[in-house]
PDB file with one MODEL, atoms N, CA, C and O in Angstrom:
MODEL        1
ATOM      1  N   UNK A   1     -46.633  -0.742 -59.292  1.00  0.00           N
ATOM      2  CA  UNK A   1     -47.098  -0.022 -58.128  1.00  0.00           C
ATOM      3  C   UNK A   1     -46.807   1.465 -58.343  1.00  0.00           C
ATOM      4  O   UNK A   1     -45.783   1.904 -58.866  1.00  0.00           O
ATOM      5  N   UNK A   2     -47.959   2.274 -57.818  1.00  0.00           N
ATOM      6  CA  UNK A   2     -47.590   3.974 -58.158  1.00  0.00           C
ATOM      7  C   UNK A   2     -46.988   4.319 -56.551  1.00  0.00           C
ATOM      8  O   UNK A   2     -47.214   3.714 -55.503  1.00  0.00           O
ATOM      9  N   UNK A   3     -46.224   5.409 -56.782  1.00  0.00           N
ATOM     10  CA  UNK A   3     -46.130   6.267 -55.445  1.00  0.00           C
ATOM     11  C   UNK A   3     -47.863   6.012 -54.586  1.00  0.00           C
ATOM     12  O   UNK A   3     -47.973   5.142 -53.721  1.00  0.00           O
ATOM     13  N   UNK A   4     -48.635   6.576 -54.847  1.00  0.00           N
ATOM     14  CA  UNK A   4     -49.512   6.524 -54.266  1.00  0.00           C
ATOM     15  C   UNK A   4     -49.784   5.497 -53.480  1.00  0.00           C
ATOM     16  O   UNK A   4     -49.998   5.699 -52.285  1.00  0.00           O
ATOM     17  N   UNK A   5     -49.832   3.800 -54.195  1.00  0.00           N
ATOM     18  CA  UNK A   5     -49.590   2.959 -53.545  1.00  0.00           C
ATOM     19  C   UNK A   5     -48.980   2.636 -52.989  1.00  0.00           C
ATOM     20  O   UNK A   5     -49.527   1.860 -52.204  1.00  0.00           O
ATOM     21  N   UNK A   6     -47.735   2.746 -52.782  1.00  0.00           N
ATOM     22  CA  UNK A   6     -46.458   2.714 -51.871  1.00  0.00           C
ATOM     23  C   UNK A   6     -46.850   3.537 -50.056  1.00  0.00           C
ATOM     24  O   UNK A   6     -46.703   3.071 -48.926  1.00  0.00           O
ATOM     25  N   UNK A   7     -47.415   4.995 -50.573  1.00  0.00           N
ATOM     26  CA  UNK A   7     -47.293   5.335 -49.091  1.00  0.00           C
ATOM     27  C   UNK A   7     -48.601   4.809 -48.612  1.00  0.00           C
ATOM     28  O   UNK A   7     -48.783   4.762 -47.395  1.00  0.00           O
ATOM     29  N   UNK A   8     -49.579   4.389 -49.466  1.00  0.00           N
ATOM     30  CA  UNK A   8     -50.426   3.923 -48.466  1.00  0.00           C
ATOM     31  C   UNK A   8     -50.645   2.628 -47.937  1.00  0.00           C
ATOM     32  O   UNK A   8     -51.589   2.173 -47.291  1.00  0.00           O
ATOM     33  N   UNK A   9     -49.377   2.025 -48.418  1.00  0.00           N
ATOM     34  CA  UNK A   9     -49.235   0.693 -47.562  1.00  0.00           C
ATOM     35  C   UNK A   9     -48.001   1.111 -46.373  1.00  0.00           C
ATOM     36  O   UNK A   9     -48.023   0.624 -45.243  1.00  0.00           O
ATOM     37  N   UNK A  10     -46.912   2.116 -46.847  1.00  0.00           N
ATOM     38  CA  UNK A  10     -46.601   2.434 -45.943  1.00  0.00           C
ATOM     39  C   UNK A  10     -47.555   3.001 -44.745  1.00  0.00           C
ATOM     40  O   UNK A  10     -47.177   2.556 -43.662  1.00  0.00           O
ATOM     41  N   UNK A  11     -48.699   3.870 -44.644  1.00  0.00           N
ATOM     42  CA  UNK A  11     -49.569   4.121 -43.601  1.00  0.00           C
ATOM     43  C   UNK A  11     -50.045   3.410 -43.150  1.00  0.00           C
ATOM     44  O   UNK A  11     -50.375   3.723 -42.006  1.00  0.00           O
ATOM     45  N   UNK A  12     -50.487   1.871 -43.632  1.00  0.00           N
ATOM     46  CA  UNK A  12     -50.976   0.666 -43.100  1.00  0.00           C
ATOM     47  C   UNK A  12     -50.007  -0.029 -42.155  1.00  0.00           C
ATOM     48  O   UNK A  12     -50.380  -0.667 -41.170  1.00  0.00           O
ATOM     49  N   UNK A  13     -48.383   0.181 -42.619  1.00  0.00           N
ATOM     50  CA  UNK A  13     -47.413  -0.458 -41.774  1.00  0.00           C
ATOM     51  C   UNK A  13     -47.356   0.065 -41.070  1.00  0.00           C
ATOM     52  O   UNK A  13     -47.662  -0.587 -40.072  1.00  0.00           O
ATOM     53  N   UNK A  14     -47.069   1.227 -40.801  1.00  0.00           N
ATOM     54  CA  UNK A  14     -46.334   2.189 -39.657  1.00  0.00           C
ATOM     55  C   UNK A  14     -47.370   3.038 -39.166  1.00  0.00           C
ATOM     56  O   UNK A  14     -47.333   3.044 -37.936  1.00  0.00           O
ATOM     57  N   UNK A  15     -48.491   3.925 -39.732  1.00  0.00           N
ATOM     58  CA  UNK A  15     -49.261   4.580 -39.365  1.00  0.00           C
ATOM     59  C   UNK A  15     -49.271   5.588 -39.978  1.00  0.00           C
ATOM     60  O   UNK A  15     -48.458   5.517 -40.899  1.00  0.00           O
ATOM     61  N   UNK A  16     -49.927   6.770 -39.935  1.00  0.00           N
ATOM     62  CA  UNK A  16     -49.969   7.991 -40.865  1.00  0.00           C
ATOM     63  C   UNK A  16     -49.107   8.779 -40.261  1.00  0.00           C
ATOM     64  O   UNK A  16     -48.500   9.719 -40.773  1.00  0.00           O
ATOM     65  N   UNK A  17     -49.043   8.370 -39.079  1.00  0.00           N
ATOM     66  CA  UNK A  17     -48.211   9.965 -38.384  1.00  0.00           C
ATOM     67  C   UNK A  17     -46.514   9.122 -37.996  1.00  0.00           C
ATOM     68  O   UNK A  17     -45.839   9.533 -37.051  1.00  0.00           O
ATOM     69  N   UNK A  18     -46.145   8.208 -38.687  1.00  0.00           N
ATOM     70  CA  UNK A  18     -44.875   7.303 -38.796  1.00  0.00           C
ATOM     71  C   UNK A  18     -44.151   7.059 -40.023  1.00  0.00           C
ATOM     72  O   UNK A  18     -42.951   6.956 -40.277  1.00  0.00           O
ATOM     73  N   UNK A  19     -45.318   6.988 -40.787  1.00  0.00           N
ATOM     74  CA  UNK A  19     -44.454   6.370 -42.275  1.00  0.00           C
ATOM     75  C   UNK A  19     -43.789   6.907 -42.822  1.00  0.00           C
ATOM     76  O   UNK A  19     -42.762   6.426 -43.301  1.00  0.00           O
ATOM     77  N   UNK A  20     -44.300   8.578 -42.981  1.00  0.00           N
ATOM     78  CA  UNK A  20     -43.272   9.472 -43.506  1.00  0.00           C
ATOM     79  C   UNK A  20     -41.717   9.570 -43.060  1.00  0.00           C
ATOM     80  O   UNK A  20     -40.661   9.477 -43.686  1.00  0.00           O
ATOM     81  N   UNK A  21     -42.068   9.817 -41.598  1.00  0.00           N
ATOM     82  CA  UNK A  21     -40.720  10.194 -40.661  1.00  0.00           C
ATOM     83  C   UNK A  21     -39.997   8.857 -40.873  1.00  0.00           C
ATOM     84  O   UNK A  21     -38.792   9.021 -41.066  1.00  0.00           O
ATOM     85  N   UNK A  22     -40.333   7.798 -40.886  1.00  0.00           N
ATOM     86  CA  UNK A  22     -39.479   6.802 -41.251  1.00  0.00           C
ATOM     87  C   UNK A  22     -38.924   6.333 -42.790  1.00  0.00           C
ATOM     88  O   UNK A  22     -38.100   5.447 -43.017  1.00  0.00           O
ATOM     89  N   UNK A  23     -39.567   7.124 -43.696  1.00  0.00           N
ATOM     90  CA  UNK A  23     -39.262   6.925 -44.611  1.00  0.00           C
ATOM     91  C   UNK A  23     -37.948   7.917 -45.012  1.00  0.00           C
ATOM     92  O   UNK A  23     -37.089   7.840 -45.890  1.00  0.00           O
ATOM     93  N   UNK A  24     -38.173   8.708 -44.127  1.00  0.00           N
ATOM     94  CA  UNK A  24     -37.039  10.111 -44.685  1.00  0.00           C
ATOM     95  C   UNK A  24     -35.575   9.334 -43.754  1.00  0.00           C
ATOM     96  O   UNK A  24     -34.452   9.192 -44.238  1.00  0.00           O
ATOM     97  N   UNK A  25     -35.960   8.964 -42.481  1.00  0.00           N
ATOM     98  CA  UNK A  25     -34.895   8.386 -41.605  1.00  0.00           C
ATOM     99  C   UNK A  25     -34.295   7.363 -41.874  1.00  0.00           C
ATOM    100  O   UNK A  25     -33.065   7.313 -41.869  1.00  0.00           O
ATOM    101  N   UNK A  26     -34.911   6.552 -42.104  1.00  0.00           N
ATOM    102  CA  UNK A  26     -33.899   5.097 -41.726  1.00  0.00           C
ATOM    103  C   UNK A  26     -33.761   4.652 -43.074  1.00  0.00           C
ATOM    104  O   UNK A  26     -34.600   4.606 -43.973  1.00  0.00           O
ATOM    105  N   UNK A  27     -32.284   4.259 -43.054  1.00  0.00           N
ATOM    106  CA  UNK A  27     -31.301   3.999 -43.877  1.00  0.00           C
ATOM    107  C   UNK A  27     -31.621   2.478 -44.162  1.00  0.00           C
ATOM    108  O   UNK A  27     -31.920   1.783 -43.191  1.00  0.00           O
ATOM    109  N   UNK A  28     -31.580   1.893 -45.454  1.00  0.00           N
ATOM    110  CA  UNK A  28     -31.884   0.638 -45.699  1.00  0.00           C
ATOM    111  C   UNK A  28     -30.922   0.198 -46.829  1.00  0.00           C
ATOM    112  O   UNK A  28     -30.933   0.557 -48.006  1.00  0.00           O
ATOM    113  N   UNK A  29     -29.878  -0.880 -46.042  1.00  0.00           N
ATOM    114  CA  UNK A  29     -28.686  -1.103 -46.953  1.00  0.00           C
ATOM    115  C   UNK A  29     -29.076  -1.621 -48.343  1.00  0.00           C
ATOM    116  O   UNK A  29     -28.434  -1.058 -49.230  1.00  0.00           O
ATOM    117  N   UNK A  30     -30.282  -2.885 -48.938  1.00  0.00           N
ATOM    118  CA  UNK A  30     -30.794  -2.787 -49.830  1.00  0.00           C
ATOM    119  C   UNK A  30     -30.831  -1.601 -50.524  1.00  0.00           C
ATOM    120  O   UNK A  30     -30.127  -1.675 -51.531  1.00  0.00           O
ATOM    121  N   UNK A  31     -31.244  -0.787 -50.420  1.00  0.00           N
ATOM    122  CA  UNK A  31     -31.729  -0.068 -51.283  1.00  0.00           C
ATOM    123  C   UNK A  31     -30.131   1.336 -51.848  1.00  0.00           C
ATOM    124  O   UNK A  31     -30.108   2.432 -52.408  1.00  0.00           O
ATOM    125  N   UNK A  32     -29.308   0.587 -51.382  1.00  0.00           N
ATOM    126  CA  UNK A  32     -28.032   1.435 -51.960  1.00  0.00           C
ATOM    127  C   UNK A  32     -27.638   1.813 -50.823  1.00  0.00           C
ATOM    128  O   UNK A  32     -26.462   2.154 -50.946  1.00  0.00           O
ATOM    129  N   UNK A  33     -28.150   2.001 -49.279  1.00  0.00           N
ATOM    130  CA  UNK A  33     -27.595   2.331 -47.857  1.00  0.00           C
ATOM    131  C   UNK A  33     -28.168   4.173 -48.373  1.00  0.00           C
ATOM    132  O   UNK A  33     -27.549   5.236 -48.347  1.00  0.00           O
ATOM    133  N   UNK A  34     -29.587   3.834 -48.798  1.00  0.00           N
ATOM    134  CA  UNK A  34     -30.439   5.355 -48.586  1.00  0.00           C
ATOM    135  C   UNK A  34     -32.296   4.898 -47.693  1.00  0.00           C
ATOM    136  O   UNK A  34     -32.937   3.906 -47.346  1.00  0.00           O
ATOM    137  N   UNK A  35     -32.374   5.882 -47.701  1.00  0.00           N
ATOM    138  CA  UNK A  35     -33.646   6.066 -46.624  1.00  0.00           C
ATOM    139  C   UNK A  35     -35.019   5.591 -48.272  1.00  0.00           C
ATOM    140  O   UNK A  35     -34.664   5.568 -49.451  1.00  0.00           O
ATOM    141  N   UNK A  36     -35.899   5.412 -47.964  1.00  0.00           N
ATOM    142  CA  UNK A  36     -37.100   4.975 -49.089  1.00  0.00           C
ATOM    143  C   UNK A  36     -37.549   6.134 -49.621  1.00  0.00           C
ATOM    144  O   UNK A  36     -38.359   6.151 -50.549  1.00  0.00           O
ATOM    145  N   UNK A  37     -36.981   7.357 -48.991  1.00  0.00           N
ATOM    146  CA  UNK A  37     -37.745   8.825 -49.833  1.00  0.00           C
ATOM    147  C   UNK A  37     -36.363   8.911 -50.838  1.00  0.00           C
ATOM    148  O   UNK A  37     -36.499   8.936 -52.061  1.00  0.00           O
ATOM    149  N   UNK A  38     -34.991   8.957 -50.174  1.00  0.00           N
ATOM    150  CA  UNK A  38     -33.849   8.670 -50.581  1.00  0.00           C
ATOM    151  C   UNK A  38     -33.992   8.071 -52.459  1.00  0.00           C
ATOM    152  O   UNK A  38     -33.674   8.653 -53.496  1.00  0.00           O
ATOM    153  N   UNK A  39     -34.531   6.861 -52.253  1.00  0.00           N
ATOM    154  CA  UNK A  39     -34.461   5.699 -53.155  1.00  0.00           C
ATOM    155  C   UNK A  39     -35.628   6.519 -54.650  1.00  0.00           C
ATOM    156  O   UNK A  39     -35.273   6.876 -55.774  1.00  0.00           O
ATOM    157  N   UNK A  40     -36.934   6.559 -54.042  1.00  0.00           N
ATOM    158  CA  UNK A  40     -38.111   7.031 -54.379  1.00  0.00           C
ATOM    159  C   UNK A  40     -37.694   8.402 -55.315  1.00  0.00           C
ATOM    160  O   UNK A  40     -38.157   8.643 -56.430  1.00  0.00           O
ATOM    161  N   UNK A  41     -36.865   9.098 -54.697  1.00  0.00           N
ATOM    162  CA  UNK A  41     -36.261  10.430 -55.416  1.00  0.00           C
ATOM    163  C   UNK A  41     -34.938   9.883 -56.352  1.00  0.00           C
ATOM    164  O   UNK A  41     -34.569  10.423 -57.395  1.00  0.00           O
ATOM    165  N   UNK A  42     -34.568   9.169 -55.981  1.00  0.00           N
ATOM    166  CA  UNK A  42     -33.759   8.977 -57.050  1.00  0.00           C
ATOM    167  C   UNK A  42     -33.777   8.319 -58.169  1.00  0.00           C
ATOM    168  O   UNK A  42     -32.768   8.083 -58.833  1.00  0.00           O
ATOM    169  N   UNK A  43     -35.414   7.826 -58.587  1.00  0.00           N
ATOM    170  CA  UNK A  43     -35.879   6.728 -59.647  1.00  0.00           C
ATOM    171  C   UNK A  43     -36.495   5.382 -59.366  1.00  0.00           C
ATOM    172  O   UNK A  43     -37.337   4.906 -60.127  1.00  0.00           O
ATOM    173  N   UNK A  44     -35.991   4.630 -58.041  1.00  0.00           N
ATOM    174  CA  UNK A  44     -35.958   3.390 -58.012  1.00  0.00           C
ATOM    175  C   UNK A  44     -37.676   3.486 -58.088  1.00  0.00           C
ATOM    176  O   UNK A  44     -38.436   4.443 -57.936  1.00  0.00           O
ATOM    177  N   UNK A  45     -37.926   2.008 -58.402  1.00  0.00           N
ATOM    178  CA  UNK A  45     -39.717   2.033 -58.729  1.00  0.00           C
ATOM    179  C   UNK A  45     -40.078   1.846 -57.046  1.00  0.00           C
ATOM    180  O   UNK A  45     -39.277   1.357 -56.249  1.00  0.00           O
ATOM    181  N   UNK A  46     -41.091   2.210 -56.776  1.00  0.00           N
ATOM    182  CA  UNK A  46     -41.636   2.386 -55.577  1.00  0.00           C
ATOM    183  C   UNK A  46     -41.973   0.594 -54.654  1.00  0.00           C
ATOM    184  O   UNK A  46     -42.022   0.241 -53.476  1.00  0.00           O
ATOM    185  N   UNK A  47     -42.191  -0.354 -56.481  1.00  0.00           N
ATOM    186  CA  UNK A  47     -42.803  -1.396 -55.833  1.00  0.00           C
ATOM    187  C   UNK A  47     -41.401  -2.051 -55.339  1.00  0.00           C
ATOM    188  O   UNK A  47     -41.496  -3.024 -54.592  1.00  0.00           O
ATOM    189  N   UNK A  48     -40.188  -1.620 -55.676  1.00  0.00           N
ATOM    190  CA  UNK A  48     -38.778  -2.566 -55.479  1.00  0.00           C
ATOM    191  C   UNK A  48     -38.507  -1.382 -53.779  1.00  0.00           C
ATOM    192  O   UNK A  48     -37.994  -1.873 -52.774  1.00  0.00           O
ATOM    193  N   UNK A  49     -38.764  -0.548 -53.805  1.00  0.00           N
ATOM    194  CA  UNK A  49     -38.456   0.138 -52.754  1.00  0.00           C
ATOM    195  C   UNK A  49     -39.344  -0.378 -51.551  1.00  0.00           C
ATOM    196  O   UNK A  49     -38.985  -0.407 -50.374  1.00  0.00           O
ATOM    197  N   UNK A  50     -40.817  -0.860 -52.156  1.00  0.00           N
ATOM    198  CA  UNK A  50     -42.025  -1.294 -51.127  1.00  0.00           C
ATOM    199  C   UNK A  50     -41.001  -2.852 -50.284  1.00  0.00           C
ATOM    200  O   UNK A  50     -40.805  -3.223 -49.127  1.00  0.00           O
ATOM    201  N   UNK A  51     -40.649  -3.278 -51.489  1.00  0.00           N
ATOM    202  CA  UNK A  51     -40.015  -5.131 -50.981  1.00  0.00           C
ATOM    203  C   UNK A  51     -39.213  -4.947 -50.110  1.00  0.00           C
ATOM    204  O   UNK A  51     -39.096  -5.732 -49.169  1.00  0.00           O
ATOM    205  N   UNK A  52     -38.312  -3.598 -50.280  1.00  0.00           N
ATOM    206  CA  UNK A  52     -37.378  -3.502 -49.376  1.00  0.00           C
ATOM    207  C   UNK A  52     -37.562  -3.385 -48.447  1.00  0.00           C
ATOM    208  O   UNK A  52     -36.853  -3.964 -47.623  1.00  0.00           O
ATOM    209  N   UNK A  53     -38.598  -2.585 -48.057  1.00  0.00           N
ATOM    210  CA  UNK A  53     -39.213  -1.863 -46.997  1.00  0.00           C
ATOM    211  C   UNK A  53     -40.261  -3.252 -45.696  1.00  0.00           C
ATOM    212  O   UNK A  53     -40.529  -3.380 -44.501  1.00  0.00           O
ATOM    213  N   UNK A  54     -40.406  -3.723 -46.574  1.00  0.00           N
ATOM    214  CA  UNK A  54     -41.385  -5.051 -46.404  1.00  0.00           C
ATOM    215  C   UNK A  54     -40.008  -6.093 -45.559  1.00  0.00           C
ATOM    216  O   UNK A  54     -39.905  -6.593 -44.438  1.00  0.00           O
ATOM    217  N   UNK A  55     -39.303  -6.064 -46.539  1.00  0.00           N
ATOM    218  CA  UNK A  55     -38.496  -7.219 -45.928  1.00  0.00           C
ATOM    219  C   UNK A  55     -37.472  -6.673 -44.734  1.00  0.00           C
ATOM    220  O   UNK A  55     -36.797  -7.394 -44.000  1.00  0.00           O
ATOM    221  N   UNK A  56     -37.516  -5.454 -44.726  1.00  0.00           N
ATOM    222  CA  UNK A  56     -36.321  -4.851 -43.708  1.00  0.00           C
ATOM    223  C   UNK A  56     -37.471  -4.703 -41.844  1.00  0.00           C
ATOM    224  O   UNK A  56     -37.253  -4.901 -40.649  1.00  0.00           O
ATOM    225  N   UNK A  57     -38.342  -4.365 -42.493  1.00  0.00           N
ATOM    226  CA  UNK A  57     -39.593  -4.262 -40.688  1.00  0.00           C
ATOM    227  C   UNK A  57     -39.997  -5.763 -40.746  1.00  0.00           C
ATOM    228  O   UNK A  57     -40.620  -6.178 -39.768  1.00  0.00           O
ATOM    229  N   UNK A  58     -39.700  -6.734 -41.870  1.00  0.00           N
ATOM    230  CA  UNK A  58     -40.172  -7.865 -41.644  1.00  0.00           C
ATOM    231  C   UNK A  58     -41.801  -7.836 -41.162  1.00  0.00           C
ATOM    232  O   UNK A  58     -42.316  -8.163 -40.093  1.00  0.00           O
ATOM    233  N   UNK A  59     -42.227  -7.446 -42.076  1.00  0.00           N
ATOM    234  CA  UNK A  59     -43.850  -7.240 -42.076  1.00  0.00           C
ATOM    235  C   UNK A  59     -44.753  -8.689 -42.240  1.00  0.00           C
ATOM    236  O   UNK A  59     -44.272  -9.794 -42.490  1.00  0.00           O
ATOM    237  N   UNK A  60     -45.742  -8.467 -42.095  1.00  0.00           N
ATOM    238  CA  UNK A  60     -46.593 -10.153 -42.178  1.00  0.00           C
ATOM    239  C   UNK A  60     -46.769 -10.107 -44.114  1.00  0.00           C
ATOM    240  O   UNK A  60     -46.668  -9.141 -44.871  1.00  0.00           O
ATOM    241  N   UNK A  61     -47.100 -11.770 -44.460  1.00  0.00           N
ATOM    242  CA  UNK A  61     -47.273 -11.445 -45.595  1.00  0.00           C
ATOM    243  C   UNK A  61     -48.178 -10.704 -46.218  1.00  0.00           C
ATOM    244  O   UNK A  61     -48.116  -9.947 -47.188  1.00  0.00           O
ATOM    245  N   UNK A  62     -49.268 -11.137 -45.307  1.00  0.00           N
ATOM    246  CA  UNK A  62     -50.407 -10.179 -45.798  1.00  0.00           C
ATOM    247  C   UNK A  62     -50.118  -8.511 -46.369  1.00  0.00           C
ATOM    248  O   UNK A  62     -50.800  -7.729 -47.032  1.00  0.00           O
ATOM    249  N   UNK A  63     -49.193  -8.457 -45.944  1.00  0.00           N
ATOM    250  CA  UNK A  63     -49.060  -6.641 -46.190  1.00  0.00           C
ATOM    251  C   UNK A  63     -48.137  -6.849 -47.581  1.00  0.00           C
ATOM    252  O   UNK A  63     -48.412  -5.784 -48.134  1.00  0.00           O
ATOM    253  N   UNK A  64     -47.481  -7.338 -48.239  1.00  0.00           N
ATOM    254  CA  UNK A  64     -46.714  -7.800 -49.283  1.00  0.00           C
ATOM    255  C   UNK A  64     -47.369  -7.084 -50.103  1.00  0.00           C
ATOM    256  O   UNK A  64     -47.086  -7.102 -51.301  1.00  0.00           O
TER     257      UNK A  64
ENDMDL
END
């Protein structure tokens, strides 16, 4: 998965004018207890950051 793909499933989850602000905010103990921009900047691959992200809003599968 590229960055690219990542935020635009994030915009599908949350919305365009949400995903960002939630990505910079909320803290997700998975991912080391950092935020998904957090994670994203520090290397982790976007698609292990997406699962996290997936499994923490508990999203439908379809969005997987």
């Amino acid at each position: 998965m590229r960055h690219t793909e990542f935020w635009t499933r994030m915009d599908e989850a949350l919305g365009e004018a949400s995903s960002r602000s939630w990505a910079e905010l909320f803290v997700i103990p998975e991912l080391g207890s950092r935020t998904a921009s957090e994670a994203l900047a520090a290397g982790v691959a976007p698609k292990e950051v997406w699962r996290a992200v997936w499994r923490t809003l508990e999203l439908p599968e379809r969005l997987r």
